[in-house]
LUMTOR-417347 format. One record per residue (C-alpha): residue in three letters; chain; z, y, x. Coordinates in nm, 4 decimals. Last residue first. Layout:
<torvos>
Ala,A,Z,Y,X
...
</torvos>
This chain:
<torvos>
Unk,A,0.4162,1.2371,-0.2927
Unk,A,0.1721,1.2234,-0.5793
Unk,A,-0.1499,0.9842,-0.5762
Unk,A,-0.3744,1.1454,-0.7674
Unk,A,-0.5524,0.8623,-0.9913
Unk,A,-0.9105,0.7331,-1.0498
Unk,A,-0.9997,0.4890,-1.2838
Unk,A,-1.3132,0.2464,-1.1987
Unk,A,-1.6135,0.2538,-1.5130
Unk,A,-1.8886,0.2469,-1.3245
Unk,A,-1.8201,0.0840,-0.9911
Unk,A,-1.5874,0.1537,-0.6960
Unk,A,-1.7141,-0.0523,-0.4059
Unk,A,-1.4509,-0.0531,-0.1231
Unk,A,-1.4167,0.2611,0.1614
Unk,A,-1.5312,0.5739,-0.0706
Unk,A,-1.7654,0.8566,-0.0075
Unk,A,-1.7154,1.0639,-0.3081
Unk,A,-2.0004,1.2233,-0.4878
Unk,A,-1.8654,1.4601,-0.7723
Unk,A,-1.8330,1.5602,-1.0962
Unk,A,-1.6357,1.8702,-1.1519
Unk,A,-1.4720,1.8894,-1.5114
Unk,A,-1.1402,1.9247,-1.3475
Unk,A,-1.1475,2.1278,-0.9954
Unk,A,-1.3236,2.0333,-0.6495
Unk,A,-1.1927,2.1156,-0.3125
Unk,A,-1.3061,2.0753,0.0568
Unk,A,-1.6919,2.1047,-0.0514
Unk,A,-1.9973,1.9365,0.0899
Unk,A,-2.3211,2.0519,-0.0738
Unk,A,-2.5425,1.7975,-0.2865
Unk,A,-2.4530,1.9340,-0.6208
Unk,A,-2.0491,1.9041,-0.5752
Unk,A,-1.9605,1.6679,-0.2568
Unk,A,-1.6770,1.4890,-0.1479
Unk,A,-1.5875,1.3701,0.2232
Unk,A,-1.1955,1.2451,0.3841
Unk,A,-1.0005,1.1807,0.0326
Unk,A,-0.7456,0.9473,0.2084
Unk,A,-0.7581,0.5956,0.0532
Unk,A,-0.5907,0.3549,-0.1822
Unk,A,-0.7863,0.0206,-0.3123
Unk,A,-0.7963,-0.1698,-0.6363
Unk,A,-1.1339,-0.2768,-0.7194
Unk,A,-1.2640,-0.5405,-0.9354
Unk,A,-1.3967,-0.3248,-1.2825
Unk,A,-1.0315,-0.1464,-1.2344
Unk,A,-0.8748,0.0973,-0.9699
Unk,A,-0.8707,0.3640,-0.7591
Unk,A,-0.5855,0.5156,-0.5987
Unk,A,-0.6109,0.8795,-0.4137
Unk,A,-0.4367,1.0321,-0.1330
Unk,A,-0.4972,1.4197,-0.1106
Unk,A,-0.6782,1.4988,0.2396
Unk,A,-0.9867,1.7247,0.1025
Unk,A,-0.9146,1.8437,-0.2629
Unk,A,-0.8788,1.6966,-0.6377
Unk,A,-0.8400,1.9062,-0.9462
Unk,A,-0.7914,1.6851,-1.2948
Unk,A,-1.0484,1.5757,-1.5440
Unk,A,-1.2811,1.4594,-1.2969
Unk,A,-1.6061,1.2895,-1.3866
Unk,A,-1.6274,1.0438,-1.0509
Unk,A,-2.0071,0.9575,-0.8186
Unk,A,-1.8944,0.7222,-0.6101
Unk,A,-2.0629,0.6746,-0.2560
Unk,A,-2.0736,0.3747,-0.0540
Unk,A,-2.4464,0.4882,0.0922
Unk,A,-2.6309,0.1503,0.0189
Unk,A,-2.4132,0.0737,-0.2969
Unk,A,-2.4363,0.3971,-0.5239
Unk,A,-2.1817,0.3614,-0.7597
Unk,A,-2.2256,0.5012,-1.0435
Unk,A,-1.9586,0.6992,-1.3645
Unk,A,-1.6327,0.6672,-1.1747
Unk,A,-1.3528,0.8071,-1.3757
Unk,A,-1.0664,1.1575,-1.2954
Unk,A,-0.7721,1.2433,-1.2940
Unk,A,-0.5192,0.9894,-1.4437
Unk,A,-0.1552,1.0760,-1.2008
Unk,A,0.0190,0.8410,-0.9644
Unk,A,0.3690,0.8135,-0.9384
Unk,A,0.4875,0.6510,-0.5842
</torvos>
């Protein structure tokens, strides 16, 4: 399936398996996403994401968010949209 670049993990915060990710493209609740690099390499349903602390359904490019992710995604992982 094509992918598309949209966004990079900037921490990792191990005891809560969040990723905080710079995005340069719009992301929502539900879309499938692929990250990868630094060791990981792992698909997954975009299921909790926050902007400033408060739980949002959507976030657009230039967002950063927390993202509650399944594998360790550490500084530096690449984050793509995984298009249908």
């Amino acid at each position: 399936m094509p992918e598309e670049f949209i966004g990079k993990a900037t921490h990792y915060f191990d005891k809560i398996s969040v990723a905080a990710i710079k995005l340069t493209g719009d992301l929502k609740s539900g879309d499938q996403i692929h990250l990868v690099g630094h060791g990981a390499d792992f698909t997954q349903t975009v299921a909790s994401m926050q902007v400033d602390g408060q739980e949002v359904t959507a976030a657009k490019a230039g967002d950063e968010i927390g993202l509650k992710v399944d594998s360790k995604a550490k500084e530096g992982v690449d984050v793509y949209l995984v298009k249908e």
